[in-house]
MIDRENLUM-248522 format. One record per residue (C-alpha): x, y, z. Coordinates in steps of 0.2 Angstrom, whole numbers. Layout:
BEGIN
> X|Y|Z $
...
This chain:
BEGIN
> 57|-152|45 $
> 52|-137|34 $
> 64|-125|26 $
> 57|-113|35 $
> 58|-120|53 $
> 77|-124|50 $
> 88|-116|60 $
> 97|-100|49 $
> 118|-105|49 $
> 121|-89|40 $
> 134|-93|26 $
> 135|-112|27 $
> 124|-118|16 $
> 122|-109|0 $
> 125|-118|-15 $
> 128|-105|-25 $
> 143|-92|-27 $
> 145|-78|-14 $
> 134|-61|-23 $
> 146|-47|-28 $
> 146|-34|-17 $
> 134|-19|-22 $
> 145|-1|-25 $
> 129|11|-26 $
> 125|22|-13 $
> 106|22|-14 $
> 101|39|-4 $
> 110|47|-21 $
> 101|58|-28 $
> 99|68|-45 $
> 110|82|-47 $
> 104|98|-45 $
> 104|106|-64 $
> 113|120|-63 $
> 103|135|-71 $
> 94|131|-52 $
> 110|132|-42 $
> 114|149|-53 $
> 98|158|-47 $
> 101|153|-30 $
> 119|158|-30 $
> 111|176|-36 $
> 98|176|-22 $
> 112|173|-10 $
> 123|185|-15 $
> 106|198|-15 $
> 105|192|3 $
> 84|192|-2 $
> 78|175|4 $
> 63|180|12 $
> 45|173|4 $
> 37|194|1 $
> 43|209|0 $
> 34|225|4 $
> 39|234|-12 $
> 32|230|-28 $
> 47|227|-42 $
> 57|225|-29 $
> 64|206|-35 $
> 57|191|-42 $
> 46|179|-33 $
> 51|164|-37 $
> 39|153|-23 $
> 25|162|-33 $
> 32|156|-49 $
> 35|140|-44 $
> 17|139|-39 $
> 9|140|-56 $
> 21|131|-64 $
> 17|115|-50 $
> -2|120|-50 $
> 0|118|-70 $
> 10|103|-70 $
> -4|92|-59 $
> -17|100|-66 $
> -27|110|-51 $
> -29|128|-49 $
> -21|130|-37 $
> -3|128|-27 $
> 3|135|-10 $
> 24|130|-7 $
> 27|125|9 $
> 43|121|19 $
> 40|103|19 $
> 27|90|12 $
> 21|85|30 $
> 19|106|32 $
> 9|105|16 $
> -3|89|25 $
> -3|99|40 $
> -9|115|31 $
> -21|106|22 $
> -31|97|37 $
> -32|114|44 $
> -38|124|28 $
> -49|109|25 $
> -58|114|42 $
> -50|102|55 $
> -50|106|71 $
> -43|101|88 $
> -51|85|92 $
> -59|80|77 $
> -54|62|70 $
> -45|60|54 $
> -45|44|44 $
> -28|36|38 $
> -23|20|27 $
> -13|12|42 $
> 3|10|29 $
> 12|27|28 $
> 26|36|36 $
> 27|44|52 $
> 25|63|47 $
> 6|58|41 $
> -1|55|56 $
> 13|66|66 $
> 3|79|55 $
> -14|73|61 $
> -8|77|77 $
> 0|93|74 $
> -16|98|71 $
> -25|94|85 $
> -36|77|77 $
> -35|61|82 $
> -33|48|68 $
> -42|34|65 $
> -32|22|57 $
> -38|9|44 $
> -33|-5|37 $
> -25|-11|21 $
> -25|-25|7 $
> -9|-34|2 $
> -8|-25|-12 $
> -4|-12|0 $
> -19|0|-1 $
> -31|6|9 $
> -46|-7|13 $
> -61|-1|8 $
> -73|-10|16 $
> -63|-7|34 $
> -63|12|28 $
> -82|12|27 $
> -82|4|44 $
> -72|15|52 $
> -79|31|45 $
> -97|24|52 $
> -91|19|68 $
> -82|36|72 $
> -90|49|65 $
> -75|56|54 $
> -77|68|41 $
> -62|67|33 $
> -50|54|24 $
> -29|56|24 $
> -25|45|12 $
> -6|40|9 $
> 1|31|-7 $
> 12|26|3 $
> 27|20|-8 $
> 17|25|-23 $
> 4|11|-20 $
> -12|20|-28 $
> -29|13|-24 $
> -44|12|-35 $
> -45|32|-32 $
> -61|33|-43 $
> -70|20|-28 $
> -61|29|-13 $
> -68|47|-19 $
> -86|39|-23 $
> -87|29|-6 $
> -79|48|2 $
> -91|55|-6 $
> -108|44|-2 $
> -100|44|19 $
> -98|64|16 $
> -83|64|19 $
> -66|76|13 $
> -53|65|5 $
> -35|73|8 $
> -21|65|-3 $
> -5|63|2 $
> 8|60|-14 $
> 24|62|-7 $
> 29|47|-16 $
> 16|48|-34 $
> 21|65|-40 $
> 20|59|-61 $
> 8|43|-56 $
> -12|43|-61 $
> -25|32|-57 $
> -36|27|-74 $
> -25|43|-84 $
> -30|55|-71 $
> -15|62|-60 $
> -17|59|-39 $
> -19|74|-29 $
> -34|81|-40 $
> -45|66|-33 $
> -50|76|-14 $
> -51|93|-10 $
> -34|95|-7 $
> -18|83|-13 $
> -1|87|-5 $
> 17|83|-12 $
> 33|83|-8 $
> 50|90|-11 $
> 61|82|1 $
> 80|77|-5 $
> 73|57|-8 $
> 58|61|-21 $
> 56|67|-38 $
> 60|83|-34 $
> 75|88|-22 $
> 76|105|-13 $
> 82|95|3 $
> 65|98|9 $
> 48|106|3 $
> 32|104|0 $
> 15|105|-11 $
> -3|106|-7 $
> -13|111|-23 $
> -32|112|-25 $
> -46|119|-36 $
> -57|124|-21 $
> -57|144|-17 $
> -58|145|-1 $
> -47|131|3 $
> -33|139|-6 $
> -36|156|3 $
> -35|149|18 $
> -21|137|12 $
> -10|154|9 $
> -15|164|24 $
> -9|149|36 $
> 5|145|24 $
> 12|163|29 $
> 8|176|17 $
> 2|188|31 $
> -6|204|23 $
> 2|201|7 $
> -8|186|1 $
> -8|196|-18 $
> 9|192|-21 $
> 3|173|-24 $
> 0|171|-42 $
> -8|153|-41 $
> -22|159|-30 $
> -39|163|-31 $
> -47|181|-33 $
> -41|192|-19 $
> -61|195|-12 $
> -62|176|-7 $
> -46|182|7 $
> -57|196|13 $
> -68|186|26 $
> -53|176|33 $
> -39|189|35 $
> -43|189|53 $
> -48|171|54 $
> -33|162|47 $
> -18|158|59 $
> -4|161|51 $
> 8|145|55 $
> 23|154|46 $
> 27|134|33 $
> 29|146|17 $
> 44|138|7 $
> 60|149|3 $
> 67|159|-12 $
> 81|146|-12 $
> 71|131|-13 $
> 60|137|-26 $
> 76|141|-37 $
> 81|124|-34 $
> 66|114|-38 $
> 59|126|-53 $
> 71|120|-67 $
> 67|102|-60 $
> 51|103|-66 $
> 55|98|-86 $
> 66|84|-80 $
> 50|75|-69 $
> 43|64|-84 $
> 61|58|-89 $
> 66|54|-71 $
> 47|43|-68 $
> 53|34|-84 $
> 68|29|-77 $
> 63|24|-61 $
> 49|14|-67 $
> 62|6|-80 $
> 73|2|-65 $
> 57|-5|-56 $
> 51|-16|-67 $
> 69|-24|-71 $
> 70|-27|-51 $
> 51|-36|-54 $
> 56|-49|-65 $
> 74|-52|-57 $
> 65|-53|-39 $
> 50|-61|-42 $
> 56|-78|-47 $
> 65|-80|-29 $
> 58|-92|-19 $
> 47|-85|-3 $
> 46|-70|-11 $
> 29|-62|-16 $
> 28|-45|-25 $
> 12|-33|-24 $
> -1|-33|-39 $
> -1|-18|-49 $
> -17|-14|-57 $
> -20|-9|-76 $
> -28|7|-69 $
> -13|12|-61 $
> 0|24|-69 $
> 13|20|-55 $
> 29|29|-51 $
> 42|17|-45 $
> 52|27|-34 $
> 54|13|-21 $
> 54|-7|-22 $
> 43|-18|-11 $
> 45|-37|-7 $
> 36|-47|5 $
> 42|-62|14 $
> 23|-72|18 $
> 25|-87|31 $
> 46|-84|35 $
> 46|-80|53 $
> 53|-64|59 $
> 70|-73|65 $
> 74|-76|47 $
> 70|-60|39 $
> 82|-50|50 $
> 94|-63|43 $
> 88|-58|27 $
> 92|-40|30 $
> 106|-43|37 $
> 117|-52|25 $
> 109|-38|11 $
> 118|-27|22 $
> 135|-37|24 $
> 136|-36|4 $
> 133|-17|4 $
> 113|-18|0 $
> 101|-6|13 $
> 86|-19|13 $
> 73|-10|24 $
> 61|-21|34 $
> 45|-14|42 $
> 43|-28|54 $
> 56|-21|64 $
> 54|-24|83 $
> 60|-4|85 $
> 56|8|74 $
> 74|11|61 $
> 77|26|52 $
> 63|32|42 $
> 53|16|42 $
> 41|13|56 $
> 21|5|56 $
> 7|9|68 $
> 8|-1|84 $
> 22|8|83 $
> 16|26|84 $
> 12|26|104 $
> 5|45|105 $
> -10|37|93 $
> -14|25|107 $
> -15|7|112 $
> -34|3|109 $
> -31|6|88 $
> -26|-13|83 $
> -22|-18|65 $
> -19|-35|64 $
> -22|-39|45 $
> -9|-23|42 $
> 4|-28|56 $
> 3|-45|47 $
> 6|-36|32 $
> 20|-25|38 $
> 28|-38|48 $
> 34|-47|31 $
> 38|-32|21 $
> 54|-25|16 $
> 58|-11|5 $
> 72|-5|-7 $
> 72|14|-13 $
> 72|15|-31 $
> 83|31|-37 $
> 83|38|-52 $
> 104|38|-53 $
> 102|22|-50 $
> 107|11|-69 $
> 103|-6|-73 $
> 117|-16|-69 $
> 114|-14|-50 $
> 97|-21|-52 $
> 105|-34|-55 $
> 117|-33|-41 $
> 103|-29|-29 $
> 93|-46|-38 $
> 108|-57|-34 $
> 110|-52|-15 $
> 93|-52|-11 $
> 92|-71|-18 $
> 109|-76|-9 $
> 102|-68|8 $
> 86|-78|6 $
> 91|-94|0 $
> 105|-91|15 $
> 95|-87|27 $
> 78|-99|26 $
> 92|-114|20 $
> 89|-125|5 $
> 71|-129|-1 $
């Protein structure tokens, strides 16, 4: 009989020495830097959090502000601060021109506000399936968009898993269709030295408590295409008083769409924008430590036996802000076993093939508004082996370690001796 077909007898067989217990809260994050939680304390005490003001002088802007230093910082020429990175998905499949009923692609590995955004807007999204490196599948993307007329591409790096951006925009490009990024989790990665999010017409970020930039929750969506942008700011809020954007374009591309534009009212706060702006000259030090942090928990994890990590290209300038492990050929059974003793030793282990959808962590078949008729199989196989550790940057090297030694004590205990 096979290791793996034995029967788990949690705790009885392991030869080796129960794991210490691991002390680290991971959903800790960063701590706001203070000159940010000064300027909020003054805008609270001014009582003037709204996103405009009708008088010129009036106070500062600091959305506006925020907007050219972000636009700046992923180098498009354009930014428009929304309350939330799937408001800034949403906003950009409307600006990009998607309209109720239209169908949407998306990489069928990503979180539940991607294609919650797709609905939100009306479209229907065709999902596609991915490799086991955890991108999108090419040749399956160039079938789908045949097959169902789609002109436009949501692609998540989901987890920070960057695909060969230079073939997705070329292939987006020969199909004619828009290629939409979500980076909610690459905000300081690039693919071949070029940052994601200037690849499409439109890339979209976030600034939700558990990425690289903490305001609780917020959002980006920058661009270098006029009209995108105008439309980006009219739906993100601004009303009538669209010139108060400084990362815009000229104020004659807003003329023709004043009264064409919903506004949808997603513009992000005053207080947000204090919080996040000083952030901004801390990103590159906390992507250095999270990859750090990352690639101590590849070599300490990648030894253990079942487990298979993900291959990371050369061309990928990665942002390791989470920590994927799959579990190929261990039946289901096993990995809640898994997951379960990681959890009895303080370690949040985070499995995606979960019979019900857990905290933030879901997959496709999942997702029942999408409908039943949109199998996956090669990404449910994917996903049903997958688990997942989040990476934060207060995180230090000794718990790597920690985490290391529980994840190799719940496998061995849980698929038995080899």
């Amino acid at each position: 009989m096979s290791a793996l077909s034995r029967s788990s007898a949690h705790g009885a067989r392991s030869t080796r020495s129960a794991p210490a217990r691991f002390d680290f809260d991971l959903t800790q994050p960063d701590p706001i830097p203070e000159v940010g939680i000064t300027r909020a304390i003054e805008l609270m005490r001014s009582g003037r959090l709204f996103r405009y003001t009708e008088f010129d002088g009036e106070h500062g802007n600091d959305a506006a502000d925020l907007e050219v230093r972000f636009a700046e910082l992923v180098g498009r020429r354009y930014a428009v601060a929304v309350n939330s990175g799937g408001g800034a998905i949403f906003t950009a499949l409307r600006a990009c021109g998607v309209q109720p009923g239209d169908r949407v692609l998306l990489n069928g590995y990503t979180l539940a506000p991607v294609p919650g955004a797709i609905h939100h807007a009306g479209a229907e999204p065709v999902l596609v399936e991915i490799t086991e490196d955890l991108t999108i599948d090419l040749a399956d993307l160039r079938r789908k968009a045949e097959a169902s007329g789609a002109r436009t591409l949501l692609l998540s790096h989901m987890r920070g898993h960057v695909a060969d951006l230079d073939a997705v925009a070329a292939l987006c490009d020969e199909l004619g269709v828009d290629l939409i990024e979500d980076c909610a989790h690459t905000l300081g990665a690039d693919w071949a030295g070029r940052a994601t999010g200037t690849f499409g017409r439109a890339g979209c970020f976030s600034a939700q408590t558990f990425k690289h930039l903490n305001s609780g929750e917020g959002g980006f969506l920058v661009t270098d295409d006029d009209e995108v942008a105008a439309r980006a700011i009219l739906h993100s809020g601004s009303y009538m008083l669209y010139e108060q954007h400084r990362a815009r374009p000229p104020m004659s591309v807003f003329e023709p769409l004043r009264g064409q534009v919903a506004n949808y009212s997603l513009r992000m706060t005053a207080l947000a924008a204090a919080l996040i702006e000083p952030q901004l000259d801390l990103l590159a030090e906390r992507v250095e430590r999270m990859n750090r942090l990352y690639r101590e928990l590849e070599l300490l994890v990648g030894d253990i036996p079942f487990v298979q990590l993900c291959r990371r290209p050369a061309e990928e300038g990665y942002v390791g802000s989470s920590f994927q492990f799959a579990l190929p050929g261990v039946p289901p059974e096993q990995i809640a076993t898994v997951v379960q003793i990681a959890g009895e030793y303080g370690l949040p282990v985070k499995w995606f093939g979960e019979p019900i959808m857990r905290g933030f962590t879901s997959r496709p078949a999942q997702w029942e508004y999408i409908g039943p008729d949109q199998e996956l199989p090669r990404t449910e196989g994917i996903l049903a082996t997958l688990c997942d550790l989040r990476v934060p940057p207060s995180m230090q090297l000794q718990h790597c370690r920690v985490a290391a030694d529980i994840i190799r004590f719940a496998v061995e205990e849980a698929t038995g001796p080899a």
